[in-house]
N, C-alpha and C positions, 0 to 999 in steps of 0.2 A: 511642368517640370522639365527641366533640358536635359534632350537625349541628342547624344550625335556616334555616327560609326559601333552603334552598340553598347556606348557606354551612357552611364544611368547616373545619375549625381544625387544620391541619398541624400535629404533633411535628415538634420542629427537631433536629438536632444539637447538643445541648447536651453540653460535655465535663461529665465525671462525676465529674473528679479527685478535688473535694472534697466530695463526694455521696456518703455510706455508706448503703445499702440497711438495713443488719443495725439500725439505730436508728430503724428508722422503724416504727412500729408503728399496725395500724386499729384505732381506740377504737370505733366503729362505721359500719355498714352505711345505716342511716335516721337521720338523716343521713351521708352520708360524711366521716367526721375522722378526720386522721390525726396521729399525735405524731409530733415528729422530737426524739427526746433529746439534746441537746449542739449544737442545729445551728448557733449561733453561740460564737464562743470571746469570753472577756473580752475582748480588742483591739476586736472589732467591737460587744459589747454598751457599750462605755466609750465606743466614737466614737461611735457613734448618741445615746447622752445627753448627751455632750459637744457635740454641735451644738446642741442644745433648751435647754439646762442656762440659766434666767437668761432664757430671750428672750422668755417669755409675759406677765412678772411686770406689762407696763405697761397690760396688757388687762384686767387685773382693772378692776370697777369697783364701787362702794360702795353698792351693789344688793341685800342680801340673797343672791345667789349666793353658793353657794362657788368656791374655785379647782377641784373638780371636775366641776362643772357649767361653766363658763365656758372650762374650758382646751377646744380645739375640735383641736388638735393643731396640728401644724409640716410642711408639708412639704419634705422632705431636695433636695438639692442633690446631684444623682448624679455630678457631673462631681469626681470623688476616689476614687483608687486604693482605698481601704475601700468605702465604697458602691458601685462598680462590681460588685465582688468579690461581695458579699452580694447584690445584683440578679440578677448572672449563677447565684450558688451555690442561688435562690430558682428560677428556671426549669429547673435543672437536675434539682431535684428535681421540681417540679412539672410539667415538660415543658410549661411554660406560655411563648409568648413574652411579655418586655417589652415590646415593641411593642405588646402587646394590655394593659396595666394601666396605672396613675396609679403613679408615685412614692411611694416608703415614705412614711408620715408616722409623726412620733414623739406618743408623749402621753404626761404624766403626770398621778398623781392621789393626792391624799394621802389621809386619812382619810376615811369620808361617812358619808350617814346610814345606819344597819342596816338600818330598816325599806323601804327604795328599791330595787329595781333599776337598773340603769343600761344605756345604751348603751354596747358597746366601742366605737362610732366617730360621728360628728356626719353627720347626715343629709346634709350640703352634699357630704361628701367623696364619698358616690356619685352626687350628682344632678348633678357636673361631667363627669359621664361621657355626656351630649347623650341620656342616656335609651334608652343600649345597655345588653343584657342582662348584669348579671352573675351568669361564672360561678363564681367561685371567691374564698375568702378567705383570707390568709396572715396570719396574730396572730405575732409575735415577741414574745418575753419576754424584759426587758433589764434585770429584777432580782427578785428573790426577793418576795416580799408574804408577810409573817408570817400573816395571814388576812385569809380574801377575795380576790376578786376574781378569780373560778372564772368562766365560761363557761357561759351558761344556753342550752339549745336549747329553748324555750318550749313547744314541740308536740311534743317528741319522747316516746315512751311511757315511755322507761326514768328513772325517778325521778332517778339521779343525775344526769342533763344535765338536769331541770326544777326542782330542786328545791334551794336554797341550802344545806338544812341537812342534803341529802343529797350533794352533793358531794363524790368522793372526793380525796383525794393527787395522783392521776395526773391528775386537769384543773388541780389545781394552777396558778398563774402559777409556775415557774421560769426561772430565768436561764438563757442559752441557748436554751431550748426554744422550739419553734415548733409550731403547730397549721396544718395544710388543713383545710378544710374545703370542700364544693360547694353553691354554690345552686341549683345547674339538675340534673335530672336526667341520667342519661345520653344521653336521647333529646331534652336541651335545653330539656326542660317546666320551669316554677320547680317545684322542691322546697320545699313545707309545712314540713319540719320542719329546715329551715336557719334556720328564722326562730330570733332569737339574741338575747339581752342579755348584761349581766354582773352578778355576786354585787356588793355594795359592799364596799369596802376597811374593813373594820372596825381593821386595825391595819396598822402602815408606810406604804410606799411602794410604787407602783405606776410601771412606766416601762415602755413597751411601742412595736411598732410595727407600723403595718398594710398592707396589701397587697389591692390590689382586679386581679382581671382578667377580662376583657371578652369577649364571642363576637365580637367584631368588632373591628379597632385603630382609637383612638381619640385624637386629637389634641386636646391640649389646648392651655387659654388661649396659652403660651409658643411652641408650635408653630404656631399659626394665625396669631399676628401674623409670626413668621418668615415663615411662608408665603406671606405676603400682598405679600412682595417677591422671589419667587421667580418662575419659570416658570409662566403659566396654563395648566394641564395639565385633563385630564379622568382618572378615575382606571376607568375603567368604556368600553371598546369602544361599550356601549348608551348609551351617555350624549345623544352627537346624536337618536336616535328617540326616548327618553325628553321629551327636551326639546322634541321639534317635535309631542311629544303633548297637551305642557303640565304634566307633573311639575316645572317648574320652581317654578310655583305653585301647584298640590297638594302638592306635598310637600318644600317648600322645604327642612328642614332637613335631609333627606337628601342632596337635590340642590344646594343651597348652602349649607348651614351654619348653624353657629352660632360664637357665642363658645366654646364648648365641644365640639364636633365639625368636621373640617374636613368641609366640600362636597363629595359624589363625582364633583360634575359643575360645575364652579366656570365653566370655559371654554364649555363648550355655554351656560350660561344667563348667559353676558355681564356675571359679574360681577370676573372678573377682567381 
C-alpha cells in the first residue's frame, strides 16, 4: 500500500456490485497496467461523449494547429446519476478514493500526423493538482480507433509499450475498456517507466477519458472558492506549533494554499 512522508492512503469500503475481478487482467509488472475489458457499457461511453460532443469546436483557432493538438479536453460535471456511477464504479476497482483525484475529463482526436507522438493528456491537467504526487492513472476508452492511438510507455524495456509499430491488439483503444496504470512505486518512489505517451491516430476517431489520483486529497479551484465561505478550520492538530515556528511563511502553500490546493492550516496562519 503506498506510504510516503508519513502519510498512509487508506482502502475504503468501496461496494463491488459492478466490479468484475475475472475481466481484469495485468498487461505488466514495470510498469503496473492493468486492462479492465468491458468496464464501461454503451449508456455510460454515449454520456460521457455526449457531454464533449460540439463544445471544443469554438477554441479552435487558425494557427496551424490541428484539432488535435489544440483540443486540451473537458472537464465532466459529476453531479449526474451516470457520472456518479462511473466515479464510484472507478474507485471501486481501483480502491482508490475520489477524494484523492480531479474529475474525469473527456478528449477527443481525429486524424494526426504518423510521424508524432503525442500526449494522452495536456500538462495543465496534472499541474492543477498544487504539485501533489501522482499516483495513478485511469485511461477510459469511449470508442473504437480503427488505427492508432495505442499507449506508449517510453522507458519500458518490452518493445510492445515503446514502440508504435510494435504495438499489439490488446493496448488497442476499445470501447469500454479501461487501462490503471501506476506512477509511483509501491514504496511511493516515481516509477521511470510510467513515463507515457500515445501512437497518433492514423485513421477515425478517438474519444477517451482520463483520470488522475493523488497521495494526498486535493481540493480544487471549485472547492476552494466554496471553502472560502465556509468554517475557518485547521486541518492538522500541529497546525498552531507549525505556525508559531513560522511555516506559514516557509511553506506557504502547504500551510495556506493555493488556487489549486486548499491550506492545511488556513486558521493558525490568519488567513481565514
Amino acid at each position: 500500500m503506498p506510504r510516503a512522508n508519513g502519510f498512509h492512503l487508506h482502502l475504503c469500503d468501496f461496494s463491488s456490485e459492478n466490479v468484475d475481478p475475472s475481466k481484469v487482467i495485468q498487461l505488466s509488472w514495470q510498469p503496473r497496467v492493468f486492462l479492465y475489458r468491458g468496464f464501461l457499457s454503451e449508456e455510460e461511453c454515449d454520456y460521457l461523449i455526449s457531454q464533449v460532443h460540439g463544445k471544443k469546436s469554438d477554441t479552435l483557432q487558425s494557427n496551424g494547429l490541428s484539432k488535435a493538438e489544440m483540443n486540451d479536453g473537458l472537464t465532466l460535471d459529476t453531479n449526474n446519476e451516470i457520472a456518479t456511477r462511473v466515479e464510484e464504479k472507478i474507485s471501486a476497482w481501483t480502491f482508490l478514493p475520489k477524494e484523492y483525484s480531479q474529475p474525469l475529463r473527456v478528449l477527443h482526436f481525429g486524424p494526426e500526423d504518423p510521424k508524432k507522438n503525442y500526449n494522452y493528456f495536456d500538462k495543465k491537467a496534472i499541474e492543477q493538482a498544487g504539485g501533489q504526487p501522482l499516483l495513478a492513472t485511469v485511461i477510459l476508452s469511449l470508442s473504437n480507433v480503427t488505427q492508432g492511438g495505442h499507449i506508449l510507455f517510453t522507458e519500458s524495456e518490452n518493445k510492445m509499450w515503446s514502440d508504435c509499430t510494435k504495438s499489439s491488439k490488446i493496448s488497442r483503444p476499445t470501447r469500454g475498456n479501461a487501462i490503471l496504470f501506476f506512477n509511483l512505486h509501491i514504496n511511493a518512489t516515481p516509477d521511470s517507466t510510467s513515463l507515457h505517451s500515445r501512437c497518433p491516430v492514423i485513421e477515425g476517431e478517438m474519444w477517451y477519458a482520463t483520470k488522475f489520483f493523488y497521495l494526498k486529497r486535493v481540493k480544487f479551484e471549485k472547492e476552494v472558492e466554496q471553502s472560502n465561505n465556509a468554517d475557518c478550520t485547521d486541518e492538522d492538530d500541529n497546525c498552531p506549533r507549525w505556525a508559531a515556528v513560522g511555516e506559514c511563511q516557509r511553506n506557504s502553500v502547504f500551510m495556506i494554499g493555493s488556487p489549486d490546493y486548499y491550506g492545511t492550516c488556513r486558521k493558525s496562519c490568519n488567513v481565514c
